[in-house]
PAVOLO-231441 format. One line per field, with one value per atom (N, C-alpha, C): residue number from 1; z, y, x. Coordinates in pm, whole numbers. Atoms other than C-alpha are relative to their C-alpha. Layout:
N
i <- [NUM,...];
w <- [Z,...];
v <- [Y,...];
u <- [X,...];
END
This chain:
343
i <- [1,1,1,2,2,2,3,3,3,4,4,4,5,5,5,6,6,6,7,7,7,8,8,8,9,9,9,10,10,10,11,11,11,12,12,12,13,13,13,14,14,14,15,15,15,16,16,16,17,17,17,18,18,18,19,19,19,20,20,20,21,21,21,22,22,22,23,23,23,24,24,24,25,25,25,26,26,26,27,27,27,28,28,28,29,29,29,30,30,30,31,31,31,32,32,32,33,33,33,34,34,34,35,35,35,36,36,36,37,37,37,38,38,38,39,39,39,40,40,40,41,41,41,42,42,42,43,43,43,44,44,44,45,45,45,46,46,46,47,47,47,48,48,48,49,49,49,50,50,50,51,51,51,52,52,52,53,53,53,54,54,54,55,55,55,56,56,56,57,57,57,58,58,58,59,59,59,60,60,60,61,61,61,62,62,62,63,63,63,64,64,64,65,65,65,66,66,66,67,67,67,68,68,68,69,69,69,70,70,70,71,71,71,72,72,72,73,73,73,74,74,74,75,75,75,76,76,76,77,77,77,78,78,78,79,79,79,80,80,80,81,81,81,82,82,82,83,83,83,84,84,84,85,85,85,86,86,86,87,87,87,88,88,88,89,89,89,90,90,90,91,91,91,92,92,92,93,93,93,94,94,94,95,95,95,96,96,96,97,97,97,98,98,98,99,99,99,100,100,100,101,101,101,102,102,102,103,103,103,104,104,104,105,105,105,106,106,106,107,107,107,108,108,108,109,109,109,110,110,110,111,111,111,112,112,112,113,113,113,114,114,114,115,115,115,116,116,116,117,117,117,118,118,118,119,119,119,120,120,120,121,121,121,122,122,122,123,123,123,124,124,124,125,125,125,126,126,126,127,127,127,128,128,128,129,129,129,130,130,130,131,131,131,132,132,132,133,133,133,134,134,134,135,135,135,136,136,136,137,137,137,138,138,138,139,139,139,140,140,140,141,141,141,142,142,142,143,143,143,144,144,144,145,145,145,146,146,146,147,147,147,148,148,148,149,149,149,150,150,150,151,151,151,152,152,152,153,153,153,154,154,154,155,155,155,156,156,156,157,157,157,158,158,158,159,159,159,160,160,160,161,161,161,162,162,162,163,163,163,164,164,164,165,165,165,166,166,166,167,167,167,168,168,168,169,169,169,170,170,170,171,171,171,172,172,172,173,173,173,174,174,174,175,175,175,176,176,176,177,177,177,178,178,178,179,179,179,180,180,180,181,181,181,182,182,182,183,183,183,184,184,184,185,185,185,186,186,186,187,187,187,188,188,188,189,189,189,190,190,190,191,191,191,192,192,192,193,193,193,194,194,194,195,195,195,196,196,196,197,197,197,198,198,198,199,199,199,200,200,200,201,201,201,202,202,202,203,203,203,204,204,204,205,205,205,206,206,206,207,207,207,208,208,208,209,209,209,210,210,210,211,211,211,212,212,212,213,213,213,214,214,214,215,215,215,216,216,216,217,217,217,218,218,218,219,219,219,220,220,220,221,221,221,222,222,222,223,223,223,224,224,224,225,225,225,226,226,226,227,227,227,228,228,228,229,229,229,230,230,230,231,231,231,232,232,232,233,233,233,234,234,234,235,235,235,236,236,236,237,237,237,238,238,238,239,239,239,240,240,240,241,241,241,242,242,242,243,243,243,244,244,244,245,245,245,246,246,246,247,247,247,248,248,248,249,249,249,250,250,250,251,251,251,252,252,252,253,253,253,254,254,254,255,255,255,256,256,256,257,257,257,258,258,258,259,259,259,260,260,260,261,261,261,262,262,262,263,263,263,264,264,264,265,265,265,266,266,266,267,267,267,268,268,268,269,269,269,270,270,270,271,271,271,272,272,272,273,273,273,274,274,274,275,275,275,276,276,276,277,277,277,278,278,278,279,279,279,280,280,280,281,281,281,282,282,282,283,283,283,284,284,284,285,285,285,286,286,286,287,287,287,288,288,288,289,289,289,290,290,290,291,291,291,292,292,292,293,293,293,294,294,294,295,295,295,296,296,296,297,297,297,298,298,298,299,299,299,300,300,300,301,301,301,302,302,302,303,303,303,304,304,304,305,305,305,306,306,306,307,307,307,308,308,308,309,309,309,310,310,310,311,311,311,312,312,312,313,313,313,314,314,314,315,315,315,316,316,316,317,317,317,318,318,318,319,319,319,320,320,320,321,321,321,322,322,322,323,323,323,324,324,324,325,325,325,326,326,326,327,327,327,328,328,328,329,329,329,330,330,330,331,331,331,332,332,332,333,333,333,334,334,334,335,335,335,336,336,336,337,337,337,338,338,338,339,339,339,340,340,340,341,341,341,342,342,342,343,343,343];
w <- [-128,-452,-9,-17,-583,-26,-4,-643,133,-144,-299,87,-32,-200,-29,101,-442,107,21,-307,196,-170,82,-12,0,15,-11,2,-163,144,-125,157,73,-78,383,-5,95,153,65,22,197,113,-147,569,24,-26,613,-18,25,360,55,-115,558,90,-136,878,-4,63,737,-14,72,569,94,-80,841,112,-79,1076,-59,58,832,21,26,782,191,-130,1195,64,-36,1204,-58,74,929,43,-34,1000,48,-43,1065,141,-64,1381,-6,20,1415,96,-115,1621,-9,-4,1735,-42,52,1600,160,-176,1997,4,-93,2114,-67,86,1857,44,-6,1918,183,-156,2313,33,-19,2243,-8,117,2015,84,-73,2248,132,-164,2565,90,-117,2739,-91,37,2731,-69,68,2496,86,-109,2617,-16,-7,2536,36,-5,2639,-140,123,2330,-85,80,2135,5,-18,2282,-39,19,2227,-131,111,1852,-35,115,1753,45,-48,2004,-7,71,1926,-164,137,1575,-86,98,1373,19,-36,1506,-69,102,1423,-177,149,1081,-88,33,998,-19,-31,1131,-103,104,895,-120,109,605,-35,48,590,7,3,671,-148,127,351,-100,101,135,-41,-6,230,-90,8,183,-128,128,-143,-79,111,-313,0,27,-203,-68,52,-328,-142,115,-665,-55,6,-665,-47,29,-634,-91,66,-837,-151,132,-1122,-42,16,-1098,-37,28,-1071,-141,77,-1349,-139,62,-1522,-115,87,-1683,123,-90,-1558,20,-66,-1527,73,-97,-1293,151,-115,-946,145,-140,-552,-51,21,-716,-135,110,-1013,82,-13,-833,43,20,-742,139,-110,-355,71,-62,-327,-34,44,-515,73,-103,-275,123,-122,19,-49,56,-160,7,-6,-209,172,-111,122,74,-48,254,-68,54,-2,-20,-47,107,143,-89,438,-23,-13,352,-84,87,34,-7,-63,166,26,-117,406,-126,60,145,-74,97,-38,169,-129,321,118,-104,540,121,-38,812,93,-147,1075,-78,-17,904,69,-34,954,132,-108,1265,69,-20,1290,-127,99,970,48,-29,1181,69,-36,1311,-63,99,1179,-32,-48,1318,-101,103,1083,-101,180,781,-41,8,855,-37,17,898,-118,177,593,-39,156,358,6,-46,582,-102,93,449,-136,153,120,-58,57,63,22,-23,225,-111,75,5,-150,125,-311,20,-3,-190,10,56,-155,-101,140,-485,-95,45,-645,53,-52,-434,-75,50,-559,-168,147,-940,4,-11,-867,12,39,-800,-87,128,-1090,-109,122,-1361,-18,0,-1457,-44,42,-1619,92,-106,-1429,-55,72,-1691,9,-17,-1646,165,-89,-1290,81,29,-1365,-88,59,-1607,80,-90,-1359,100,-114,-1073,-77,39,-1322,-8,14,-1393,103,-161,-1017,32,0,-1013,-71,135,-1306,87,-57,-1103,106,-139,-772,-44,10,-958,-70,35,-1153,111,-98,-807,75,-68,-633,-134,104,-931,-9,11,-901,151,-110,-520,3,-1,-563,-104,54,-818,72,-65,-530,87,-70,-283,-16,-11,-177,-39,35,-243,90,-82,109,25,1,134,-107,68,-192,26,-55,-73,98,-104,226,-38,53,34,-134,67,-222,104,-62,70,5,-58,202,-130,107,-161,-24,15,-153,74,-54,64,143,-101,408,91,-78,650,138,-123,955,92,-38,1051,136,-49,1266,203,-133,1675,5,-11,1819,10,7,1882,-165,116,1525,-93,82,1413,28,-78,1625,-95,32,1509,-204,162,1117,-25,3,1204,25,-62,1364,-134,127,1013,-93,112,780,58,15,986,-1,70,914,-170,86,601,-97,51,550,4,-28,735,-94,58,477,-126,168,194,17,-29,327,-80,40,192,-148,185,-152,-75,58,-225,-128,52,-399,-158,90,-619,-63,109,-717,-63,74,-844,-117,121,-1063,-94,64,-1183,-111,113,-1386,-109,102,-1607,-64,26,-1648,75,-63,-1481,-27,27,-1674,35,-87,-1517,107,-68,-1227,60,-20,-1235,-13,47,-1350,122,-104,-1046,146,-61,-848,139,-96,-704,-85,-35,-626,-73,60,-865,27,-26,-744,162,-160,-353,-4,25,-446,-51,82,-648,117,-51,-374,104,-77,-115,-30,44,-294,-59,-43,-351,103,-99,-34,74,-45,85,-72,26,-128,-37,-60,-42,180,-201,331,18,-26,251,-50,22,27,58,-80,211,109,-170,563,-59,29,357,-37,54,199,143,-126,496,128,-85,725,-64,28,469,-125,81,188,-99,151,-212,-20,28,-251,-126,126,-607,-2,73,-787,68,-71,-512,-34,34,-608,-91,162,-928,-92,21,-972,73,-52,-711,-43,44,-803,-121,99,-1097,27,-25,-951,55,-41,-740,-114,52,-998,-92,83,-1202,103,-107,-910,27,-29,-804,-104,118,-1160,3,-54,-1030,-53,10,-1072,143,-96,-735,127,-111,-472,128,-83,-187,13,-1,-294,-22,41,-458,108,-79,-176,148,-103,117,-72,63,-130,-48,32,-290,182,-94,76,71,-24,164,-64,96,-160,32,20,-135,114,-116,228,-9,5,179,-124,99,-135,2,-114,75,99,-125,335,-73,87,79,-60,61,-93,97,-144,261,28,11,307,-85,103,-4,46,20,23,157,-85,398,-27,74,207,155,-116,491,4,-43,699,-67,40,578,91,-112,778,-78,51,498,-78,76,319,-90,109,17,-41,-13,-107,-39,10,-74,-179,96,-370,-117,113,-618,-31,-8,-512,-8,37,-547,-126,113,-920,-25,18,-960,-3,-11,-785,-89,58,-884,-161,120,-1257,-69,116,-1415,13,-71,-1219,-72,13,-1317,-172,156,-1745,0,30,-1684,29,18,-1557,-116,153,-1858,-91,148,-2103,21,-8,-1961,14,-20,-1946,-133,138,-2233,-6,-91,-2090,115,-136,-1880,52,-68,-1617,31,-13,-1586,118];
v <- [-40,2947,0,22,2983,-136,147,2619,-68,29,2546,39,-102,2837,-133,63,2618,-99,119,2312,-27,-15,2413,-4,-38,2559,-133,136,2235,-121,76,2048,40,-74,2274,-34,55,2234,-145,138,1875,-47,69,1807,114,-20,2085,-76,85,1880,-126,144,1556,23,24,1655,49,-64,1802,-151,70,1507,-162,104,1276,13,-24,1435,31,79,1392,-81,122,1047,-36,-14,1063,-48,-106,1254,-110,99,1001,-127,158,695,-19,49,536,67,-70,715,135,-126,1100,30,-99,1250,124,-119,1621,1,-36,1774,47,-38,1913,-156,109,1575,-71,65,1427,52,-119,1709,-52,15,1617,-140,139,1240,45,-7,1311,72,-83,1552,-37,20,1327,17,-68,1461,-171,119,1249,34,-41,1259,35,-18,1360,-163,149,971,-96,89,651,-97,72,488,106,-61,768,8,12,735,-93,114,396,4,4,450,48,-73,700,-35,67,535,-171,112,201,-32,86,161,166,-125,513,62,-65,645,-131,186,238,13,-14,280,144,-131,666,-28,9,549,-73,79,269,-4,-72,449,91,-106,676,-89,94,390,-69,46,204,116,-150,495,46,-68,637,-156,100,285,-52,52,154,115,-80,477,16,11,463,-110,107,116,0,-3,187,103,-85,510,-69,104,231,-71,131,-8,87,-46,245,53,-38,383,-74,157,45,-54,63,-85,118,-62,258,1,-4,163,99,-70,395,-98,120,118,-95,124,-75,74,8,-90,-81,99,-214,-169,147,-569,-73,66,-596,-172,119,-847,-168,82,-1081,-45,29,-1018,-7,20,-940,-115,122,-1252,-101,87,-1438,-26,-34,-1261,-97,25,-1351,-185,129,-1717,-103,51,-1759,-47,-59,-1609,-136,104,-1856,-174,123,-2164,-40,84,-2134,28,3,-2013,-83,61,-2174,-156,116,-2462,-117,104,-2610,-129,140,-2817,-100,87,-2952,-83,32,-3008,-85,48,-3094,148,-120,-2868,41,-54,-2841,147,-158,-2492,135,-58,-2376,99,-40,-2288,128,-133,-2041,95,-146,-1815,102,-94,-1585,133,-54,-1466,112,-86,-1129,-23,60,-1288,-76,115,-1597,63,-30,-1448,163,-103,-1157,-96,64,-1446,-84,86,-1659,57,-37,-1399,78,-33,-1282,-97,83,-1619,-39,8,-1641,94,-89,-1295,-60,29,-1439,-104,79,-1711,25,-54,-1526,110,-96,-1275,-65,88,-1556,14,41,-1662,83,-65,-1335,59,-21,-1258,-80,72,-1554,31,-30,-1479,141,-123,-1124,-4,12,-1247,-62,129,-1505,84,-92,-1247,140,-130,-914,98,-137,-711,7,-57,-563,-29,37,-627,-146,146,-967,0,43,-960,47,-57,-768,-88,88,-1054,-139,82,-1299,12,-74,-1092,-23,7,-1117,-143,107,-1459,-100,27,-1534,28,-48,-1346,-96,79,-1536,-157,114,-1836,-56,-1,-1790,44,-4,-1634,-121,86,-2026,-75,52,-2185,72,-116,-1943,-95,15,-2008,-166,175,-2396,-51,83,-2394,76,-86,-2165,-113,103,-2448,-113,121,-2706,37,-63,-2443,9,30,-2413,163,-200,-2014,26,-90,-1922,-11,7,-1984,92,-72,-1821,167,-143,-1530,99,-50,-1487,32,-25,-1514,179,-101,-1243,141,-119,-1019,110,-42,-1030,116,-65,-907,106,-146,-621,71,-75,-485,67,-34,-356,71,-58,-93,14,-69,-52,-146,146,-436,-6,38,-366,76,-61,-352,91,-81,-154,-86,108,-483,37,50,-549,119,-153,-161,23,-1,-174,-37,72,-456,12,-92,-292,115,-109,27,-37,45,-145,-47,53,-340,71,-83,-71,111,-99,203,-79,60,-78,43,-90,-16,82,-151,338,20,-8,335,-62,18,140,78,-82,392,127,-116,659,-48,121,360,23,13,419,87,-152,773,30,-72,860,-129,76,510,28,-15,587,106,-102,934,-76,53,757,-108,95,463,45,-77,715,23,17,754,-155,159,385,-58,62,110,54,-32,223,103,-104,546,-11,2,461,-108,23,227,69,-127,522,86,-10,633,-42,126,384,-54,52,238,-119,127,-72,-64,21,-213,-86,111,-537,37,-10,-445,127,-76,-111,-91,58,-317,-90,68,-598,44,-61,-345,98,-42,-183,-89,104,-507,-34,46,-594,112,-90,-228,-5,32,-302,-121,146,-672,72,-3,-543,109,-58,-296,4,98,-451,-78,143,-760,31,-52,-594,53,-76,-368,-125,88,-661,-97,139,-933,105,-30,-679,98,-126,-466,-71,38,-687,87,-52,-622,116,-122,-257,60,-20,-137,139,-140,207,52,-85,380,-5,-30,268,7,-29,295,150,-118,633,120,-127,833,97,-45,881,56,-99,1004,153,-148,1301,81,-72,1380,88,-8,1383,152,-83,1605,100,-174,1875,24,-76,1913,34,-15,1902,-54,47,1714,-180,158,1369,-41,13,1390,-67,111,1111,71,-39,1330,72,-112,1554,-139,115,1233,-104,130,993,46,-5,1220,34,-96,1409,-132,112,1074,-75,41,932,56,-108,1232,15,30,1230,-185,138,869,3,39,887,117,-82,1203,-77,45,1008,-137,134,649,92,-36,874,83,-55,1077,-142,137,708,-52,107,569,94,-85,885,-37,29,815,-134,143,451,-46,-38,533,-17,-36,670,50,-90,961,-50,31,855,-98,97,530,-114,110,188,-99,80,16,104,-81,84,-108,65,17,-77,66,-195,105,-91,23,11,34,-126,33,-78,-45,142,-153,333,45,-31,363,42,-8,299,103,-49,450,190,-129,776,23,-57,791,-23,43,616,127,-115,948,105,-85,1162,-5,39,999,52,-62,1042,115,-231,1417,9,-55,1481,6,61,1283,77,-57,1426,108,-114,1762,67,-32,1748,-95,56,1544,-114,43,1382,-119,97,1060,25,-17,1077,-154,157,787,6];
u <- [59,1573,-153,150,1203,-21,65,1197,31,13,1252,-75,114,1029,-185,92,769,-67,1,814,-25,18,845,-153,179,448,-73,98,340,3,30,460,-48,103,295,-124,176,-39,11,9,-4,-3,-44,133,-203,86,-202,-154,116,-447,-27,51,-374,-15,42,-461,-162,102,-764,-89,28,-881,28,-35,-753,-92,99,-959,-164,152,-1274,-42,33,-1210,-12,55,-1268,-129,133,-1568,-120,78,-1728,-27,0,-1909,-185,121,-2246,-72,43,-2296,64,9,-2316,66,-67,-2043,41,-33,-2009,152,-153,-1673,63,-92,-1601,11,-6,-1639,97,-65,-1403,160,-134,-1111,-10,-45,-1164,26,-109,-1087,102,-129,-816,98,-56,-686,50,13,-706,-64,153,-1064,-63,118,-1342,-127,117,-1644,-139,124,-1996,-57,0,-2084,102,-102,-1881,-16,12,-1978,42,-81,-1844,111,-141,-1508,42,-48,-1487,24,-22,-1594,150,-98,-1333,128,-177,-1011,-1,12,-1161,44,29,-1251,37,-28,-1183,167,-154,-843,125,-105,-682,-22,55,-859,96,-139,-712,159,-126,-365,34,-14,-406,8,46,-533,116,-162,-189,69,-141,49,-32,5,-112,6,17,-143,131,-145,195,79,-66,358,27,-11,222,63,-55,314,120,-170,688,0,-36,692,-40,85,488,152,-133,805,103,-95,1026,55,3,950,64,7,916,108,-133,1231,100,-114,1450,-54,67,1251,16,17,1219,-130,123,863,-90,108,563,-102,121,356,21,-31,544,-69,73,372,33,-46,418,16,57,266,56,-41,500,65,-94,723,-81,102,420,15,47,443,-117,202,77,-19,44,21,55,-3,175,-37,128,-15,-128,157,-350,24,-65,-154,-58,4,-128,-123,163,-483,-80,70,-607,-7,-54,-445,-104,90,-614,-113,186,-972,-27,86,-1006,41,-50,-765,-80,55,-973,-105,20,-1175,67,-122,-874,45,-88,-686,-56,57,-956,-90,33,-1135,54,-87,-830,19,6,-794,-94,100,-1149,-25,35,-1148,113,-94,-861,-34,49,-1003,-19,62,-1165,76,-65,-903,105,-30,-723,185,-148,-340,23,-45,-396,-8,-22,-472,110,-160,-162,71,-162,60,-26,-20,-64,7,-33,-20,153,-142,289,111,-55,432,-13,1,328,75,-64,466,176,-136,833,35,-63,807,69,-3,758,116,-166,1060,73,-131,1305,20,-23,1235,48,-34,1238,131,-171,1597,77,-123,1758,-44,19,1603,88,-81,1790,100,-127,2085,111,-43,2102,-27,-41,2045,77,-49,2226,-142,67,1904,-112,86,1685,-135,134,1388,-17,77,1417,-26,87,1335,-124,144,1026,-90,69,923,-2,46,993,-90,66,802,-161,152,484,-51,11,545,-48,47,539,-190,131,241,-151,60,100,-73,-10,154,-81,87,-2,-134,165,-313,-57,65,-351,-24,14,-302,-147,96,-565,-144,86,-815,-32,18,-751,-47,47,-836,-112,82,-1092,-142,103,-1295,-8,95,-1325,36,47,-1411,-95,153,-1801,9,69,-1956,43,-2,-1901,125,-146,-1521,46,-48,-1522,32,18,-1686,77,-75,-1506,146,-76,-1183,14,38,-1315,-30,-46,-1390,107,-151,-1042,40,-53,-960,-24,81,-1165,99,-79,-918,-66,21,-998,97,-65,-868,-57,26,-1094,7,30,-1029,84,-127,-724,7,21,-689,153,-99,-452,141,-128,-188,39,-53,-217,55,-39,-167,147,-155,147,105,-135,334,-18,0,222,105,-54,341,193,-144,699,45,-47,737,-12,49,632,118,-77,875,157,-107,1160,31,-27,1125,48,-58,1096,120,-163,1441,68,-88,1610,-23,-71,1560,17,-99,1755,143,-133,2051,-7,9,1905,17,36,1865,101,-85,2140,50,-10,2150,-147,136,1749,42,-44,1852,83,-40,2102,-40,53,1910,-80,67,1696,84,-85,2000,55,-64,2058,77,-93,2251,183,-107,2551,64,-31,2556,47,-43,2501,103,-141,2814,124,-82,2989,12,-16,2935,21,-11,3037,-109,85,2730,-4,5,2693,-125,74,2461,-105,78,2361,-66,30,2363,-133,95,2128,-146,143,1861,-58,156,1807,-10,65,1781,-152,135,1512,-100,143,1341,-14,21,1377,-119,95,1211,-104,118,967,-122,28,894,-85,23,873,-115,79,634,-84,97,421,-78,53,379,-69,39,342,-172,107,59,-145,113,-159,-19,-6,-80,-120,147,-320,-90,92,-494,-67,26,-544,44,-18,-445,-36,64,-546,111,-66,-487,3,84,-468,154,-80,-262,190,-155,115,45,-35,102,-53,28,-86,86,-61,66,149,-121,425,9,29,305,-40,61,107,90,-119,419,74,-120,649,-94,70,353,18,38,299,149,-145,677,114,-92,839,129,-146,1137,36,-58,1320,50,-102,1500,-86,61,1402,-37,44,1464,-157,113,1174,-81,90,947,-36,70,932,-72,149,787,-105,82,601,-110,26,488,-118,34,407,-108,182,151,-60,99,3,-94,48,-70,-82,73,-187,-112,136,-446,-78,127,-587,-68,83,-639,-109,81,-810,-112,98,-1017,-95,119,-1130,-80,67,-1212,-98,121,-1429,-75,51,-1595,-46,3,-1609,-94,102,-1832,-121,126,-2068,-58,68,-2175,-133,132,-2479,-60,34,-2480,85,-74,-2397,73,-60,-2268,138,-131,-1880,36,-15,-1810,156,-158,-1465,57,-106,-1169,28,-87,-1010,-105,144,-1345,18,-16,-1314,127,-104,-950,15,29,-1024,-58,83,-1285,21,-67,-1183,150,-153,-807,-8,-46,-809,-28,35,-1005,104,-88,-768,122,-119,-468,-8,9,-567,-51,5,-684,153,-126,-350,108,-28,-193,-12,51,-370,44,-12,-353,175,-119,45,92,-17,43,220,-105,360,14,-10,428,129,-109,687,44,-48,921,69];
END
């Protein structure tokens, strides 16, 4: 009963620290907005400026929304991965769906001088480079589906998933040497990762593919709990061995892909978080790990994106830099200080 007591509080803390911290990452930004005037968008009134309304239901509110759906997302999938896999260092990007996002992305920016310049002229757009790395990611989940259903161990299709990976980063690297600097660059952006890029269409049809999904790992719950004991277990309990695994690559194909295809590669977050969960709640048990997991992840995207602002400044720094940066020290204090990895 007190570990339920425990564990109720830490969600409390947590559903409290993200709204906290959600309504920072708001408040923050190159221009100076009052905190009333922010609470009377947000609320449905109108600001004492029209250019302040626009900012924060324009361009800050899409950004926030965005900043928890990635956050939340990669760290179920980083959860995921690590569990099916049972290494702590497996991550959203073991299976080498980002690398087929980035694939894609890099087909048409860095394309166009291999191909010609009929690409050029659709780059600019935030649709094309969703749906090229949309498809690159589908391609690279076929492949890894049918590699999943052609072996029995589960470690080999974590060595194929890198291999994939492996693959698309010599391709990338080979169109990338007869690409000019500014194709490069622009490609290297993308990589940096970006959250405040996104209109409200494109937040939509994110949010519609990302709460797909979430919904399919309600299907899993009870096969991730047993996968921590081994496959052999959980055939012992008669789950379904093969049908469990490529629904949880599939949930984490679909939420991967969806995440990089409009946010770009952002590291750190699915591979640290499920750790800190598993450290603050003391548990193994999925139900507790994957919201708990999902609000951790989304208050510490929205804490980096604060950071990564840089208050009263017009420039922001790459997401994916400060993820590191912030989380990596974080992640070995805890470590050390528990002296203990969680698998």
């Amino acid at each position: 009963m007190s570990s339920t007591k425990t564990n109720i509080k830490y969600f409390t803390l947590l559903i409290v620290l993200l709204l906290i911290v959600a309504f920072l990452n708001i408040s923050l930004g190159s221009v100076t907005i009052p905190f009333e005037d922010i609470l009377k968008s947000l609320s449905g009134g109108i600001a004492s400026k029209e250019s302040w309304q626009t900012i924060i239901l324009t361009y800050r509110l899409p950004k926030t929304i965005t900043a928890i759906l990635v956050g939340s997302g990669l760290s179920i999938s980083g959860l995921l991965m690590q569990t099916l896999f049972r290494n702590p260092l497996a991550g959203p990007f073991v299976l080498g769906i980002s690398s087929g996002a980035s694939l894609g992305v890099a087909l048409l920016i860095l394309g166009s001088s291999i191909f010609g310049g009929i690409l050029t002229t659709t780059i600019s757009s935030n649709w094309t480079l969703a749906i090229a790395a949309s498809l690159g990611s589908f391609l690279v989940l076929s492949a890894v589906v049918i590699a999943a259903n052609s072996v029995r161990n589960t470690m080999s299709i974590l060595i194929i998933g890198l291999m994939f990976g492996s693959l698309t980063s010599a391709v990338i690297s080979v169109l990338a040497y007869f690409s000019d600097a500014e194709q490069i660059q622009q490609y290297m952006f993308w990589s940096f990762g970006s959250l405040g890029n996104l209109t409200w269409s494109e937040l939509l049809v994110f949010a519609i593919i990302y709460l797909i999904g979430i919904a399919g790992i309600f299907t899993v719950i009870k096969p991730l709990n047993s996968f921590l004991l081994g496959e052999n277990y959980a055939k012992s309990l008669g789950i379904n061995i093969k049908k469990s695994r490529n629904i949880i690559l599939l949930i984490t194909s679909i939420l991967t892909g969806v995440i990089t295809a409009f946010s770009g590669p952002i590291a750190f977050v699915g591979l640290a978080v499920p750790h800190i969960a598993k450290m603050l709640f003391s548990t193994s048990n999925h139900k507790i790990l994957l919201p708990s997991s999902a609000l951790i992840g989304a208050i510490i995207l929205l804490i980096c994106d604060c950071i990564a602002q840089l208050p009263t400044s017009e420039f922001t720094l790459p997401i994916n830099a400060i993820t590191s940066l912030f989380g990596a020290p974080v992640v070995i204090w805890l470590l050390i200080r528990k002296k203990k990895i969680y698998v």
